[in-house]
C-alpha positions in Angstrom: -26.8 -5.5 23.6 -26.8 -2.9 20.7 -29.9 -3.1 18.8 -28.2 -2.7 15.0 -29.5 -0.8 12.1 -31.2 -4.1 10.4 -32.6 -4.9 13.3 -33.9 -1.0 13.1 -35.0 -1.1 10.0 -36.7 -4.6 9.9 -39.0 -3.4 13.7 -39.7 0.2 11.5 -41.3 -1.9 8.5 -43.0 -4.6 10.9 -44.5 -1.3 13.4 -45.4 0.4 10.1 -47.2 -2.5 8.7 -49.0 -3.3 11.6 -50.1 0.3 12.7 -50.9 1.5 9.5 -53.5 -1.3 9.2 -55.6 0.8 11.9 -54.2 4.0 12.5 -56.2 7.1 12.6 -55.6 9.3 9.7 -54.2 12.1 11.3 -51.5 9.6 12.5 -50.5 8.8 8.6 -50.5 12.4 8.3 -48.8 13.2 11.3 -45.8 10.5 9.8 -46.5 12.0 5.7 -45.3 15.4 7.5 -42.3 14.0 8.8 -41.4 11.9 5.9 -42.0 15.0 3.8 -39.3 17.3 5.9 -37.1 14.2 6.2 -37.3 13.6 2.3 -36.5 17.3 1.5 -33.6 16.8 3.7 -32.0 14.2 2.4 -32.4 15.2 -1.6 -30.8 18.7 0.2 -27.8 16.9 0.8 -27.4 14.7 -1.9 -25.0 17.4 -3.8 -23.0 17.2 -0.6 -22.9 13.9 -0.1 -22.0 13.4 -4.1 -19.1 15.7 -3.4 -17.8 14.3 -0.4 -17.7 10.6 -1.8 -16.0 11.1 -5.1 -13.8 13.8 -4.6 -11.7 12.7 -1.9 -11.9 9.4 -3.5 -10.7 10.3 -6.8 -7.9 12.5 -5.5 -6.7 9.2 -3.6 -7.2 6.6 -6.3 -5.1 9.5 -8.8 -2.0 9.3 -6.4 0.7 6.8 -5.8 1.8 3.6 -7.7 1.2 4.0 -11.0 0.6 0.8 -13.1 -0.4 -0.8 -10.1 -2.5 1.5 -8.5 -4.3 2.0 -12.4 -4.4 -2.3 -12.6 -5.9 -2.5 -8.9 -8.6 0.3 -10.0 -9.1 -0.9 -12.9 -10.3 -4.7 -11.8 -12.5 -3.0 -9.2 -14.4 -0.9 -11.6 -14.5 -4.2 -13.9 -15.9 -6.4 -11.7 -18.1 -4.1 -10.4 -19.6 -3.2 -14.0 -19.9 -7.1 -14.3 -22.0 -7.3 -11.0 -24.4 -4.7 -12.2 -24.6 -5.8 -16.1 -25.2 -9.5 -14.6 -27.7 -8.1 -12.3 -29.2 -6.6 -15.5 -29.4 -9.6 -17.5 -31.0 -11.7 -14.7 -33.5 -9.0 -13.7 -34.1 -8.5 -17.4 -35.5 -12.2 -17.7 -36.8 -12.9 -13.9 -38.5 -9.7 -12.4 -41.0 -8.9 -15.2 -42.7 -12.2 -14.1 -41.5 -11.9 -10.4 -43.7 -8.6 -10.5 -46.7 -10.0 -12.8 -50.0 -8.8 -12.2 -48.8 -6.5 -9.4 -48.7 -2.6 -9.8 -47.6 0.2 -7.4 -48.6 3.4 -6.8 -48.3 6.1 -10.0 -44.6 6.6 -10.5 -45.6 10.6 -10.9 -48.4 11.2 -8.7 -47.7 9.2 -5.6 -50.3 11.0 -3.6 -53.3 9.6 -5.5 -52.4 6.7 -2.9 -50.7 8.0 -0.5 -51.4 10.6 2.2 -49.4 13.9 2.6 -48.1 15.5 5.2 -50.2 19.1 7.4 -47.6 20.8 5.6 -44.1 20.7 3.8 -40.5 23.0 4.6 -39.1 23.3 0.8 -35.4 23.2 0.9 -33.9 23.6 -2.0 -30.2 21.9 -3.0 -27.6 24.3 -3.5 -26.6 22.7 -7.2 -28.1 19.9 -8.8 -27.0 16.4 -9.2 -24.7 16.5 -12.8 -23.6 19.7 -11.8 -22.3 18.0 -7.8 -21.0 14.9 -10.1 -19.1 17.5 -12.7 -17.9 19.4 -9.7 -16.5 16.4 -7.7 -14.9 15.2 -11.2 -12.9 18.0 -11.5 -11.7 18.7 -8.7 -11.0 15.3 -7.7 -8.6 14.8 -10.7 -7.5 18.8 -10.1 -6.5 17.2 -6.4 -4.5 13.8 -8.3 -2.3 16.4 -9.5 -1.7 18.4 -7.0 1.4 18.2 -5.1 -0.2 20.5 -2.1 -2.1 19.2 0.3 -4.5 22.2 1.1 -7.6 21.0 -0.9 -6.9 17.8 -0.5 -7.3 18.3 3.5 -10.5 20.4 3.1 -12.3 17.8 1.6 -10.8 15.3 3.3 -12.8 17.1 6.6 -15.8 17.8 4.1 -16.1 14.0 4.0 -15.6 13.8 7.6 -18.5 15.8 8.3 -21.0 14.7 5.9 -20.4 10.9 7.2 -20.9 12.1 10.8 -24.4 13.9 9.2 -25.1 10.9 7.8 -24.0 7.7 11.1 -25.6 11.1 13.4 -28.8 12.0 12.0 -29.8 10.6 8.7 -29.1 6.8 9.4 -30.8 7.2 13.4 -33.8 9.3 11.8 -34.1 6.3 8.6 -36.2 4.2 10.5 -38.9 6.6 11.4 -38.6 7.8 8.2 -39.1 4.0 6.7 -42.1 3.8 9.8 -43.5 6.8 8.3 -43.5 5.3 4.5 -45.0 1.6 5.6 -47.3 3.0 7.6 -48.6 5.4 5.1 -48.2 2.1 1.8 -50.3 0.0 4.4 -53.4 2.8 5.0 -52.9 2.9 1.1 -52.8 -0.7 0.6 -49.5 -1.1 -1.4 -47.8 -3.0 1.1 -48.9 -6.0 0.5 -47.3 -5.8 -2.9 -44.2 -4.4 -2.0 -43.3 -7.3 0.8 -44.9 -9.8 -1.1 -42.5 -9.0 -4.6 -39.4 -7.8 -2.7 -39.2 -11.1 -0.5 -38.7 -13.3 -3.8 -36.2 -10.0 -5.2 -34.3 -10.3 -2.1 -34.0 -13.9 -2.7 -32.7 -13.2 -6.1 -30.4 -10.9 -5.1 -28.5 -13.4 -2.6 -28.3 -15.9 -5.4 -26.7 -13.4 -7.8 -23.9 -12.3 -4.8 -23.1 -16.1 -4.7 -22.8 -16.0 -8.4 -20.3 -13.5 -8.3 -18.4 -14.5 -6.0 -17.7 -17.7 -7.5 -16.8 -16.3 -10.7 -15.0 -14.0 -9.3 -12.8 -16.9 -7.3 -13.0 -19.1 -10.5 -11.2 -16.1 -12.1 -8.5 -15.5 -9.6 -8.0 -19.6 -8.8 -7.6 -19.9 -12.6 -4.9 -17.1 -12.7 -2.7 -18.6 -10.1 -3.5 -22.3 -10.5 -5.6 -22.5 -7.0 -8.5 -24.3 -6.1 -11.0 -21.7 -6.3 -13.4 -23.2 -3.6 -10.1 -23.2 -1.3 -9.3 -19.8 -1.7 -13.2 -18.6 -0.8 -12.8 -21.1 2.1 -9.9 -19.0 3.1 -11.3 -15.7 2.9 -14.9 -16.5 4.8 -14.1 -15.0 7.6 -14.4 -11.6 6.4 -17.7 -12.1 5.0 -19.1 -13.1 8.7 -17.5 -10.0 10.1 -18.7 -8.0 7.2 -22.0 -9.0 8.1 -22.3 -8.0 11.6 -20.1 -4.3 10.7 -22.2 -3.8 7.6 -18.8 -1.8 6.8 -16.1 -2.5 4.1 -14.0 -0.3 6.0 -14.3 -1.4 9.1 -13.5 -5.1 7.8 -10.6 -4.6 6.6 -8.4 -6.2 9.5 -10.0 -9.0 9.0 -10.0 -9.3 5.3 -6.2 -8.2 4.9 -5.3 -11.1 7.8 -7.0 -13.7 5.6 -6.2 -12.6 2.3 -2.2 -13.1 3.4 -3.2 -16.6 3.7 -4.2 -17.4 0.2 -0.6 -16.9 -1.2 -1.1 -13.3 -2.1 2.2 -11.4 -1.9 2.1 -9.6 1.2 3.2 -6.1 0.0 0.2 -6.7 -2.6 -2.1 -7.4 0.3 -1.4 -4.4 2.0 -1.3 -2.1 -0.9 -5.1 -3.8 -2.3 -7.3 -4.6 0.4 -7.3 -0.6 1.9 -7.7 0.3 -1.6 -10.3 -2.7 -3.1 -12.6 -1.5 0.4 -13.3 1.6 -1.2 -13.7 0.7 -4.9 -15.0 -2.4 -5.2 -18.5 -2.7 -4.7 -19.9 -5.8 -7.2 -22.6 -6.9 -4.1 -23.6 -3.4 -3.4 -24.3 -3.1 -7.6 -26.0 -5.9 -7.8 -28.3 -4.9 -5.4 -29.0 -1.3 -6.3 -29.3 -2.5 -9.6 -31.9 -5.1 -8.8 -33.9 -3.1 -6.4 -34.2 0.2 -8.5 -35.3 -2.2 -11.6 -37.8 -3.7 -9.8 -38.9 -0.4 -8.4 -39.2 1.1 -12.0 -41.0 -2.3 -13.1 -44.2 -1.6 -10.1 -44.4 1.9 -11.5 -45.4 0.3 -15.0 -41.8 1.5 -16.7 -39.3 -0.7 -18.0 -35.7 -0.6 -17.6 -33.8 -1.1 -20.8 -30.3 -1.2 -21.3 -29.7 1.9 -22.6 -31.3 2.9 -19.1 -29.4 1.0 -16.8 -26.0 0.6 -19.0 -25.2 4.3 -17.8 -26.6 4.0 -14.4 -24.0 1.2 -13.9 -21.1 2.4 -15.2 -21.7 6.1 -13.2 -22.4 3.6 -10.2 -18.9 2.2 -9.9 -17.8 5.9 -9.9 -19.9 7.5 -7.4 -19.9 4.8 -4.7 -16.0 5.7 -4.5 -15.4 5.6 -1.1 -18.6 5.5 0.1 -18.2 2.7 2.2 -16.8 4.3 5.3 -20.0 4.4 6.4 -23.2 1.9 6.8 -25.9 2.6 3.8 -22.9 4.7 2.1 -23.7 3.5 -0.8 -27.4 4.2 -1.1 -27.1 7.4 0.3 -23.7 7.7 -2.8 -26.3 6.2 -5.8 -29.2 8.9 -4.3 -28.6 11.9 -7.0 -28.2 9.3 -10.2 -31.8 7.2 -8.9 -33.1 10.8 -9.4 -31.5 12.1 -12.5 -31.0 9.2 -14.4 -34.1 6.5 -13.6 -36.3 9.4 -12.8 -37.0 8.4 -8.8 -39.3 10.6 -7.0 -39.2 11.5 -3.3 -41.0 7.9 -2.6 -39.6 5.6 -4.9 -36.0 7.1 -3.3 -37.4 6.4 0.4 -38.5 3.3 -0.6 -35.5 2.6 -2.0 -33.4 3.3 0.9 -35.3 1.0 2.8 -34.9 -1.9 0.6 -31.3 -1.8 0.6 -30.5 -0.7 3.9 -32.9 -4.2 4.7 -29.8 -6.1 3.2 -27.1 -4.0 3.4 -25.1 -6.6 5.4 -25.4 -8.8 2.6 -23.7 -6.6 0.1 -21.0 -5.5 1.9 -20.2 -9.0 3.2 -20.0 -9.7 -1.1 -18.1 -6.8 -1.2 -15.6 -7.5 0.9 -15.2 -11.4 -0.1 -14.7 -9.9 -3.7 -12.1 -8.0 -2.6 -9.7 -11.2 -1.9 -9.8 -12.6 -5.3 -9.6 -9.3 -6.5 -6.1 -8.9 -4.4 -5.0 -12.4 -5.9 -5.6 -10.9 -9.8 -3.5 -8.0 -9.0 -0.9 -10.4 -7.0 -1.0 -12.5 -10.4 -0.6 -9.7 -13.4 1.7 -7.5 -10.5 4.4 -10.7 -9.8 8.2 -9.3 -9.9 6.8 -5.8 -9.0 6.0 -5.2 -5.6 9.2 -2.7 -5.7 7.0 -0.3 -7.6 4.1 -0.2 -4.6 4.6 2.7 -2.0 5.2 1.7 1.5 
């Protein structure tokens, strides 16, 4: 039987709670110095990673159908803003007293509580994260207009290679690297308080995906007069299978076969659901949103809304396409946890780990999301299915 990436990730923080409550020191250290490489690795990559999403995603969302493809995108990036201002609003009022009376480590000087590593390999990112996101913007829309194909296909393989570095080595390697960082909270005694705040956020969180959902079905039911229980009902399924792939992408079969059942027009269906699997990430959002917040709230700051307004709104960009692959969308919203909330090498570790710990979750919203989304765009597209591309 495989042995998944949750089940991975949930053994890494169990073995690092449990041996970091009696390992030696030169064991913490021994796991500081690989987290320290590991960490300089991944914030390495992050301009690659940030070009390889949005680009190719950009160039695709720029071609083909017009007022269609621009209504389709446009509900996406909606709903998804919705997801992450509602996750906002609700962590505004619940995680201050959620997180009361706890505090984690300094958000500057992590290692007056945690260990470091025998030594550290500096590797330094070829550009930095707005000039990656500036980068990707332009040529992205240089790449809409374009009636070659030549960049297009070079970042089309760019893509192709930095998800293999990611499903090859960085998502195999995460849960020694989220060993490494339990182990190290525990011999520093901050676990306690992140498990002990993170299992109520979680909870939270899961509430907030249902809420969505049902608005989002609400919505769609209202626009083409259906019960709205009976449409979710229909489209289940794919949040089951989303669960176990813990891939938008790779749910699509599924999520295009039941979304044909809900009345949507079938040209509609097959032109949104490829599309909406890419775009539309309202679960994912609600749960980086929730999980950096509380994050920022241990470290004594406080997450305004002129904070987190433009961390949203350059979320629903950046995860463009990012879920072809499991944790895409962590590993997409890396280079704005840095440069716009200010995450250090830690918080960003620990912040991997807490979403990667629900990932399923997300995308299963995701993907659910995606079949009321399909039934809008059925609804304000009606009498022009001529206009969508074969």
């Amino acid at each position: 039987m495989k042995f998944g990436l949750l089940p991975r990730i949930i053994t890494a923080i169990v073995l690092g709670v449990i041996i970091g409550s009696f390992a030696p020191l030169w064991l913490v250290k021994t796991a500081a110095t690989f987290n320290g490489i590991f960490g300089n690795f991944i914030k390495f990559v992050i301009p690659f990673i940030i070009i390889a999403f949005i680009v190719p995603g950009i160039g695709q969302i720029g071609r083909g159908a017009g007022k269609i493809l621009g209504i389709t995108a446009g509900i996406a990036y909606l709903s998804t803003i919705i997801a992450g201002l509602l996750a906002y609003l609700v962590g505004t009022n619940l995680l201050p007293s959620i997180i009361a009376g706890h505090q984690l480590l300094d958000f500057k000087n992590p290692e007056e509580v945690l260990q470091k590593g025998f030594f550290s390999i500096e590797m330094n990112p070829f550009m930095d994260v707005m000039s990656a996101l500036i980068f990707s913007f332009i040529m992205g829309i240089g790449i809409a207009y374009l009636s070659g194909k030549t960049l297009k296909n070079g970042f089309d393989e760019f893509q192709t290679i930095v998800e293999k570095l990611i499903s090859y080595i960085i998502i195999p390697l995460l849960p020694i690297h989220i060993f490494g960082i339990f182990a190290n909270m525990t011999y520093g005694g901050q676990v306690q308080t992140i498990l002990s705040v993170f299992a109520k956020v979680f909870v939270m969180i899961i509430v907030l995906h249902i809420v969505i959902l049902l608005l989002q079905y609400t919505v769609a039911g209202l626009a083409n007069k259906r019960n709205p229980f009976a449409l979710l009902k229909i489209v289940a399924p794919a949040y089951f299978t989303a669960l176990g792939t813990q891939s938008s992408a790779a749910t699509i079969p599924v999520t295009l076969r039941q979304v044909r059942k809900t009345g949507a027009s079938q040209k509609v269906a097959d032109f949104a659901i490829p599309l909406l699997a890419n775009i539309h990430l309202s679960g994912s959002t609600i749960t980086l949103t929730s999980c950096a917040m509380g994050i920022m709230i241990l470290n004594g700051q406080t997450p305004t809304f002129t904070t987190m307004m433009p961390f949203i709104l350059m979320l629903g960009i950046t995860m463009v396409a990012a879920p072809g692959a499991p944790g895409g969308a962590v590993m997409a919203a890396l280079g704005l946890l840095q440069s716009m909330l200010g995450f250090n090498e830690t918080s960003v570790s620990l912040m991997i780990a807490l979403y990667l710990a629900q990932d399923s979750l997300g995308t299963a919203t995701n993907v659910t999301g995606d079949g009321a989304l399909t039934m809008l765009v059925h609804r304000l597209t009606a009498g022009k299915e001529k206009d969508i591309p074969a």
